[in-house]
Residue, then its C-alpha position, 0 to 999 in steps of 0.5 A: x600010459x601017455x596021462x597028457x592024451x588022455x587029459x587033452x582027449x578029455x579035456x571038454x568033460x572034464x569039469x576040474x583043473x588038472x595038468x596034463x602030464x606027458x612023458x616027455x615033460x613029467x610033470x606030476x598030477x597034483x591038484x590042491x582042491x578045497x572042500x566047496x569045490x570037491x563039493x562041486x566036483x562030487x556033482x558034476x557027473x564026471x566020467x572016468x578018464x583012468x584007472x589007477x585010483x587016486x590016492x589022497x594025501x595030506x600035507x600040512x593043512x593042504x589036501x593034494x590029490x594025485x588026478x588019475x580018477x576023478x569019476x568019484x568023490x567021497x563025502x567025508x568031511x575034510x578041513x578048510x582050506x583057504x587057497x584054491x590052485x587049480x592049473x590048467x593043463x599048459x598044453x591045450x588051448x582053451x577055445x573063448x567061452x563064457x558061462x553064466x550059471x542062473x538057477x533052472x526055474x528063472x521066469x521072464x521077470x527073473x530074466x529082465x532083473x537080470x539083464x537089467x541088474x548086468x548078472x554075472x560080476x560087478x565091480x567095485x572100487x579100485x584097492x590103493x595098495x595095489x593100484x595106480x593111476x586110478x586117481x589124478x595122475x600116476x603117483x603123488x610123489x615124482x620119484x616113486x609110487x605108493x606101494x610099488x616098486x620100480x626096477x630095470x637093467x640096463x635103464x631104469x623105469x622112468x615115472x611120469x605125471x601121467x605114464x610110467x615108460x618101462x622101456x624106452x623108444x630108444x637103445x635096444x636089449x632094456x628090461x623094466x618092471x614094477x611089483x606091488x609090495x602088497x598081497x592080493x587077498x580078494x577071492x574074487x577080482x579083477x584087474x585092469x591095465x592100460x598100456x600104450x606100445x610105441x615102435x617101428x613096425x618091426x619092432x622087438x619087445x614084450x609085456x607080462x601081466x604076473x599074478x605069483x606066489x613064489x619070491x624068486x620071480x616077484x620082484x625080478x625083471x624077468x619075461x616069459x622066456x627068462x623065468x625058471x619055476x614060477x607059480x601062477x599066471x603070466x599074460x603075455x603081450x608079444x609078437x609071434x610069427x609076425x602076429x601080433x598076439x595076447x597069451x595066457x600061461x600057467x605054472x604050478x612051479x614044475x615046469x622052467x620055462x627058461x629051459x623049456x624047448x617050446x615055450x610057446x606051446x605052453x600056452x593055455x589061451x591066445x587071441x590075436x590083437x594089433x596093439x602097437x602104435x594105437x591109442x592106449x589099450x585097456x586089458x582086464x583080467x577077471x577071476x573068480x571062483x567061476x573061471x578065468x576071463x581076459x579082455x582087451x578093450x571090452x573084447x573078450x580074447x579067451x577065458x576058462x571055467x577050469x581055472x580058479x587062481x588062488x589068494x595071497x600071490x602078488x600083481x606084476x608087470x615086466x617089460x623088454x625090448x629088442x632091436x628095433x625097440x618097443x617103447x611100453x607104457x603104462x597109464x593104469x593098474x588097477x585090482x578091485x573086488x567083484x562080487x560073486x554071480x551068487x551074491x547078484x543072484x540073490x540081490x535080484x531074488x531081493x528084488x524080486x520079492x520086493x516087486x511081488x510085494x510092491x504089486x500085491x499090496x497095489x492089487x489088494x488096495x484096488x480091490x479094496x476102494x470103492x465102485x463109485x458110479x459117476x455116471x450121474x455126475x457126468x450128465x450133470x455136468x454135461x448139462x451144465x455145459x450144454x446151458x453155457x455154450x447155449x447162453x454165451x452163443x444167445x446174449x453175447x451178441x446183444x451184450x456187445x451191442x450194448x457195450x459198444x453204444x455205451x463206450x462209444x464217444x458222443x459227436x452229435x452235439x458237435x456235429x449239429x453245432x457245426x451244421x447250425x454255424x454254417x446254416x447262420x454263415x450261409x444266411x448271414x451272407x444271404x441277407x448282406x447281398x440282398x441289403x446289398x442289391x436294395x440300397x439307393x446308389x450313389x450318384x456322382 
């Protein structure tokens, strides 16, 4: 039996990660699953998509099941296991989906502290070990970076101040990368980078975001097309049949992609994004035990609820370029923890509760005070009112006639003066014409 089309037809009913098998390819059916989530999976109503049972087996402290029949889960108690790798299958491709799982009794206040609060993940600080560029500049130091280690062929991965040049707009056929020393032990996280391309617009080259667990890939120079067996997750930034794409694939370490008749079948998930000879482009890649999410400048370019990476593996980029070439940088890695929908759940369901507390002591104090009536109180003061405008309308215009005739300045005295004087003038000049005309003349 074809196992692969079989998977693939159910690919959309099945609610677990598996890896498609087909005959051409044999790869075997092997899931490592935990406690939680054969809980999860025992739950999830799965139908039967074969007919041969599946047979458990244990290896070290691993629990590996060969995915034939998944229709039933057995309750026997099983040991923790701390890694959760569940591959999807590398030959379907996952159609952009997200899923937000909320209890079934949400009233309308759960919905607005949810969308108030941003349910779903919340991010935190950046992780230094496995970070750069997060703080002021790329690297305090102007020949390496704190955690990182930089290697090439044929050139050698020039740091900045402010970028780190993995491949130069110069000269054809040149690799670079860079791998954090350090491991990623965060169970749920994201990681965030900011790059730039600079080419012609036929320009050759390709970048690979790596989260691996195997020794032979980290630390190595290698791209999608070069690498043999890893074991994890690679994003590829590239151009495909002149499109210019963003791909996710998947590897369990069966499958070598060096050798591999058609590696672009593999891919698990692509969105198209014209990323060369823009400003500088941010993409984040989420994880959680919820499923995988990729974004590109705040847009999601596909994402996957059938994929739960596992800790311990390490963060890695590679670049190369062609001819003509891509000229990648980087401005930015950064890896920071996010918490869980479960932990925003119960942070709105605390808040909730304070709320609801908050209100009823509110209620309880108003049913408590006191009815006065203040109806007495307003007609008093109506009253008093009505006898203010009545007295300012009455005396104010007697009040101002007297304060005016008080502070007007006196000119009586004055002004009859003056008249007296010119009455004295006048007679005055009146008696010397009369005594005038009267006197005897004069004769000569």
């Amino acid at each position: 039996m074809d196992y692969g089309s079989v998977l693939a037809k159910h690919a959309g009913q099945v609610n677990a990660q598996h890896v498609i098998q087909g005959s051409d390819i044999g790869i075997r059916h092997i899931v490592d699953v935990s406690p939680d989530v054969l809980r999860q999976l025992r739950t999830a109503h799965l139908e039967d998509i074969g007919e041969a049972p599946w047979v458990k087996k244990s290896i070290g402290k691993e629990h590996r099941f060969h995915l034939s029949h998944l229709s039933h889960l057995s309750d026997r108690s099983r040991r923790p296991h701390p890694a959760r790798r569940l591959p999807i299958s590398p030959i379907h491709t996952i159609a952009p989906s997200a899923r937000t799982r909320a209890p079934a009794m949400l009233g309308p206040i759960h919905a607005g502290l949810v969308l108030a609060l941003g349910l779903g993940v919340t991010a935190q600080s950046y992780i230094d070990r496995l970070s750069f560029g997060h703080q002021t500049g790329v690297s305090p130091s102007s020949f390496a970076i704190p955690g990182w280690s930089m290697l090439g062929q044929d050139y050698v991965p020039q740091l900045l101040s402010d970028k780190v040049i993995l491949t130069p707009p110069y000269g054809a056929n040149k690799k670079g990368s860079m791998w954090a020393d350090g491991k990623n032990w965060l169970p749920s996280w994201q990681a965030d980078l900011e790059f730039r391309v600079g080419a012609t617009e036929r320009g050759v080259g390709n970048l690979q975001l790596w989260y691996v667990g195997d020794s032979q890939t980290q630390g190595s120079t290698h791209t999608l097309y070069t690498v043999h067996q890893f074991d994890g997750l690679v994003l590829v930034i590239d151009t495909i049949g002149g499109v210019q794409k963003i791909r996710g694939f998947l590897n369990d370490g069966t499958i070598d992609y060096a050798s591999h008749a058609n590696v672009d079948g593999l891919a698990f998930g692509h969105c198209d994004y014209v990323y060369r000879n823009r400003p500088t482009s941010r993409l984040s890649v989420k994880s959680t035990p919820a499923g995988l999410s990729v974004t590109i400048d705040d847009q999601l370019c596909f994402s996957s609820d059938k994929i739960a990476l596992p800790v311990g593996d390490h963060f890695g980029l590679t670049a190369s370029s062609g001819d003509p070439p891509d000229s990648f940088e980087v401005f930015k890695f950064g890896a920071q923890v996010i918490a869980s929908l479960e932990n925003r759940l119960a942070t709105v369901e605390s808040l909730l509760r304070e709320i609801l507390r908050t209100q009823a002591a509110a209620s309880a104090a108003a049913a408590a005070a006191p009815k006065a009536d203040y109806s007495q109180h307003f007609a008093q003061l109506s009253e008093q009112l009505q006898k203010t405008h009545e007295g300012v309308t009455e005396h104010i215009p007697l009040r101002m006639r007297e304060y005016v005739q008080a502070h007007t300045p006196r000119i009586g005295f004055i002004l009859y003066s003056f008249m007296a004087f010119q009455t004295c003038c006048i007679g005055a000049w009146g008696w010397y014409k009369w005594r005038k005309s009267t006197m005897p003349k004069k004769y000569l």
